[in-house]
N, C-alpha and C positions, 0 to 999 in steps of 0.2 A: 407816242407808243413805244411799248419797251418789247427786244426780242428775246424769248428765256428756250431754249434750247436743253431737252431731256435724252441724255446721253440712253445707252443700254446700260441696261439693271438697275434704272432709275424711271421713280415714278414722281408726279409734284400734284402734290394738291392746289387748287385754286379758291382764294379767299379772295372775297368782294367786299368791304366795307368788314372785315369781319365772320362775314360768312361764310361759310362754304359751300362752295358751288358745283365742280366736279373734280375727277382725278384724269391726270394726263401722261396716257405710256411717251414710249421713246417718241421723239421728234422736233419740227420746230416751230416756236408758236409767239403770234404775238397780241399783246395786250394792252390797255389802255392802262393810264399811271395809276388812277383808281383801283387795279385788281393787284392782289399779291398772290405772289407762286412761291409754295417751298417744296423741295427737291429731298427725295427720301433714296439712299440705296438699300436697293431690295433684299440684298445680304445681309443686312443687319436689322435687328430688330426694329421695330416702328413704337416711335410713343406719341402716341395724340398729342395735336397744341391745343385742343380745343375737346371738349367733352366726347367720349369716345362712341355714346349711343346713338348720335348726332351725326355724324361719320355713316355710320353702319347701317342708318337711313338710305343711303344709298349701294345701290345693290352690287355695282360692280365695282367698288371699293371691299363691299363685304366679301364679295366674292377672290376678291386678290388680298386678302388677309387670310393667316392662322388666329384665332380667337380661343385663348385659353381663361377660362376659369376657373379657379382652386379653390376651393372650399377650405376654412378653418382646420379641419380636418381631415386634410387631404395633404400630399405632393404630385407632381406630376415631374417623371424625368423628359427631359427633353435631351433626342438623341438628334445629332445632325451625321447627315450620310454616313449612318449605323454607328455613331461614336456618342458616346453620353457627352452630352453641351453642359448641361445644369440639373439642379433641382428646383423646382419652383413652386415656393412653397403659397401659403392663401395670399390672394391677392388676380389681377388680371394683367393677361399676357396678351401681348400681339407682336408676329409677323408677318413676314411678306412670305408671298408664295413663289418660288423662285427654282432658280436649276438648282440649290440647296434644297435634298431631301432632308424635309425634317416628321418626325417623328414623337409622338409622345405618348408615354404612359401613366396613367391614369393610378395612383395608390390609396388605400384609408387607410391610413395612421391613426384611426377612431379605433379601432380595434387590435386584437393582441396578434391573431395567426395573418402570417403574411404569404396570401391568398393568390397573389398577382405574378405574372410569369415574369418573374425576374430572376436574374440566376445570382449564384456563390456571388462569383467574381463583381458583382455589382453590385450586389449589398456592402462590400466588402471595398466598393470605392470610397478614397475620399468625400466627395461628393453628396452618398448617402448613408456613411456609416454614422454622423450622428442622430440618424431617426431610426436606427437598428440597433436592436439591444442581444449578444451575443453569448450562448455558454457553451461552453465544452466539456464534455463529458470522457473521458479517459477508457482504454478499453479495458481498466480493470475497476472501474466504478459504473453503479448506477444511480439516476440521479432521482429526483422526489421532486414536481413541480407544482407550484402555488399559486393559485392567482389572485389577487385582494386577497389575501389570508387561507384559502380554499382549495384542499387539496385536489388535485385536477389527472395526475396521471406518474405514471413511474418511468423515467427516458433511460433508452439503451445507450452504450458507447456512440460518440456522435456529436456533430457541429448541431446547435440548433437558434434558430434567428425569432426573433421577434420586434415589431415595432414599437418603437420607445414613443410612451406617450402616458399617461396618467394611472394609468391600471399598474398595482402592485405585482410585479413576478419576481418569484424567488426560487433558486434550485438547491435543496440540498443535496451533497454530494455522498456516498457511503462505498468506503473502499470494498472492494468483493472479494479480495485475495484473503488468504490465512494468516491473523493475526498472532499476536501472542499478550496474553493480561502476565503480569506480575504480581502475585499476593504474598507481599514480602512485610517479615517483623511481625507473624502472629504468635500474639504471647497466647498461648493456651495451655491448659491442668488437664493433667492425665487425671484417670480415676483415683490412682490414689495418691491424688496432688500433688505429682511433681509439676514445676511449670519450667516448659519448653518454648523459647521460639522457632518458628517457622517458615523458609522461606520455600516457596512454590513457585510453580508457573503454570496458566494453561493454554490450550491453542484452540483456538474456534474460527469459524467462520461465517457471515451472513450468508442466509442465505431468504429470508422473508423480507425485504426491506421496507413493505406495508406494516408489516406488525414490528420492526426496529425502531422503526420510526417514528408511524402515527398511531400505534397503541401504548410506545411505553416511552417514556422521558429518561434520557439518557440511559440506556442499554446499555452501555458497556459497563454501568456503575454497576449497572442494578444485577451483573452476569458476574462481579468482583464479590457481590455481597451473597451472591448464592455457593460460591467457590468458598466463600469466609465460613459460611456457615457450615458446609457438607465438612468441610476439613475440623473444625471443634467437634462438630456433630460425631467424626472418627475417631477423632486424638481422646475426647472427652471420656468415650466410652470403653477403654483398655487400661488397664494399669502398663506402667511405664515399660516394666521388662515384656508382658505379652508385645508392648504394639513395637519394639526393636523386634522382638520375631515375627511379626505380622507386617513389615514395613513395605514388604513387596505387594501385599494385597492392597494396599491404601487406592493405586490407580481405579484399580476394576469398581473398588467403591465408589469413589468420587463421582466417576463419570457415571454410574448407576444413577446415582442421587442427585447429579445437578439435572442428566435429560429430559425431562421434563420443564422443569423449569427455562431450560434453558430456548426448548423448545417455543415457548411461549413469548419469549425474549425475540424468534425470528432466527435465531443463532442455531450451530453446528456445532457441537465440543466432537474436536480431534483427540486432544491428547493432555494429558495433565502429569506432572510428578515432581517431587520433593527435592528441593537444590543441598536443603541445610537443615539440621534440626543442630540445633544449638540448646547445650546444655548450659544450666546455671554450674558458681563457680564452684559450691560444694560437689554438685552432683558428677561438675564432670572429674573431682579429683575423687572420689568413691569409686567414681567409675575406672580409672585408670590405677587404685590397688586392687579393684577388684582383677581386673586384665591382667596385674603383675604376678599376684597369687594364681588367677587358673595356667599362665606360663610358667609359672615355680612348678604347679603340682603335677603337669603335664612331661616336665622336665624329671623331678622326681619321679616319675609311673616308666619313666621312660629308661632312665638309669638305672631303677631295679631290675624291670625288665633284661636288660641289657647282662647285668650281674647275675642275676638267676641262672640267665640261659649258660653265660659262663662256665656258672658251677657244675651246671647240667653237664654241660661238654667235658669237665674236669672229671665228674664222676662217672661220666662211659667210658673215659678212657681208663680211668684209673682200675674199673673191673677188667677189662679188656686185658689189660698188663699184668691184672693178678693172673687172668685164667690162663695167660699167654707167655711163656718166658723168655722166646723169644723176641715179641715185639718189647718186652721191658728191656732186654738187649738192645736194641736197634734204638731204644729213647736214650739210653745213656747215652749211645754213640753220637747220637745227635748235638747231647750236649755237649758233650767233650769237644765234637769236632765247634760246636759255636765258640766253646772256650777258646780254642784254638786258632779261629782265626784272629782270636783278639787280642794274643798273645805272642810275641815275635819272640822270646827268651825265656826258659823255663831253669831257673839252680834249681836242683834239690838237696838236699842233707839227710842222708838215712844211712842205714846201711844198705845192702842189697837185694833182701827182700824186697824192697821198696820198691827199685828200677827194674826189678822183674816183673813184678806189677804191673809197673807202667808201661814197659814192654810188651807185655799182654796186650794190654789196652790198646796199643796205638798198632799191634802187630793185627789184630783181631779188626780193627776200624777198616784196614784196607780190604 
């Protein structure tokens, strides 16, 4: 006889030739050489030595076991005293029932939306983030979700989870804020065939992301090619010198002429206007005699003017002086005295009538 002794948090099974016979909590026990006992700690998982349905036949063995089955499509997390242990994925489980609270939750990974109370912080384990498939959407995008190919819903700013498993999902992403297109180097002919390049800009913003999206194949092209258009569609129809006087109204056109269209597109035009109109090399040296001549003749308008009035002034005074003998007085003196101050030494050579004269003059100034 042999003595086998089961400590606490230990169970043994007993096998007899093979078979199995029953299970033995704590205590002490003896046996004949013929039977085998194996000794299982109850903290740790249990793996059958012998076929597990076999076992399970009996009740109070089933009864002191955890029994998990997974499905191909399925995980189960196992939490021990409220801590995530594992994931386990298809296949069969067994533990011991024990002062270890264990726990398990039950998932389908068959399907896309995950349904099961599990929170952030846990999908977001180790553990279960390779059967979770993760996008994030930004608070100035929103996003467009697919599943096999099939559009399915429009997602706001936001973490969102899904089980990773054979179904196609896809998020396109589409910025919401205010853009800006560049429609730069359009060669286009005024009406009477000058050709002009052009560089523009405009600003819009989404705001339909169903119709950007999955009504029109690349929108931003196709909102480039309505800007190309409205802009020839203006330039085309002015002769060169009207659309330089008309360059200010070109905005209010444009954005007349694309909203609609652009409407259609899902988009918002803000604002649009012209960076550059670039002339060819003749036109722009025509253009630069022509600027030199309206500066000459502006200059000339302005110099006669300027002479005119002169004269004007020269001939009021000069009535003034006839009608007046004293203010013709009072102009001599002026000059004499201008002579004067720019004059520090005066000879003269006369005789005396002369210096009486001049004694007059300079007697009379003061």
């Amino acid at each position: 006889m042999k003595n086998i002794h089961v400590n606490a948090y230990e169970v043994a099974l007993v096998f007899k030739k093979g078979v199995y016979q029953r299970m033995l909590k704590e205590g002490n026990y003896w046996f004949w050489k013929n039977e085998n006992v194996n000794k299982y700690n109850i903290t740790q998982p249990f793996v059958a030595p012998v076929e597990l349905n076999i076992l399970l036949q009996d009740a109070v063995l089933a009864d002191a076991l955890h029994v998990v089955d997974v499905k191909d499509n399925e995980i189960v997390l196992h939490y021990e005293n409220g801590l995530l242990k594992q994931v386990l994925a298809a296949g069969r489980y067994t533990f011991w029932k024990s002062v270890i609270q264990r726990n398990f939750v039950r998932a389908d990974i068959g399907k896309v939306e995950i349904t099961e109370n599990i929170d952030r912080s846990t999908l977001q384990n180790k553990l279960v983030a390779p059967y979770v498939r993760t996008f994030i959407v930004e608070s100035h995008e929103q996003g467009v979700l697919y599943i096999d190919g099939k559009f399915v819903q429009t997602l706001d700013a936001g973490v969102y989870n899904w089980w990773k498993n054979g179904i196609a999902i896809q998020v396109n992403k589409l910025d919401m804020r205010q853009q800006q297109a560049e429609i730069n180097g359009q060669e286009i002919l005024t009406k009477d065939k000058a050709a002009l390049r052009i560089n523009a800009w405009a600003q819009y913003i989404v705001k339909d992301v169903e119709k950007a999206v999955l009504q029109n194949k690349d929108f931003s092209y196709q909102l480039y090619v309505v800007f190309q258009l409205a802009l020839r569609e203006y330039v085309g129809g002015l002769p060169f010198d009207e659309l330089l006087e008309k360059k200010d109204s070109i905005t209010t056109f444009i954005l007349e002429a694309v909203k609609e269209n652009a409407e259609a597109l899902g988009v918002e035009v803000n604002g649009f206007g012209i960076r550059d109109i670039i002339l060819p090399g003749d036109v722009k040296e025509i253009m630069n005699q022509v600027l030199i001549a309206e500066k000459k003749a502006q200059a000339n308008i302005i110099m006669r003017r300027e002479e005119t009035a002169s004269t004007r002034s020269l001939l009021n005074t000069a009535k003034l002086m006839e009608e007046n003998a004293m203010l013709w007085k009072l102009k001599e003196m002026e000059y004499v005295e201008k002579i004067a101050d720019k004059i520090s030494n005066i000879s003269v050579n006369g005789n005396g009538v002369l210096l009486d004269q001049l004694k007059q003059i300079l007697i009379s100034q003061k």
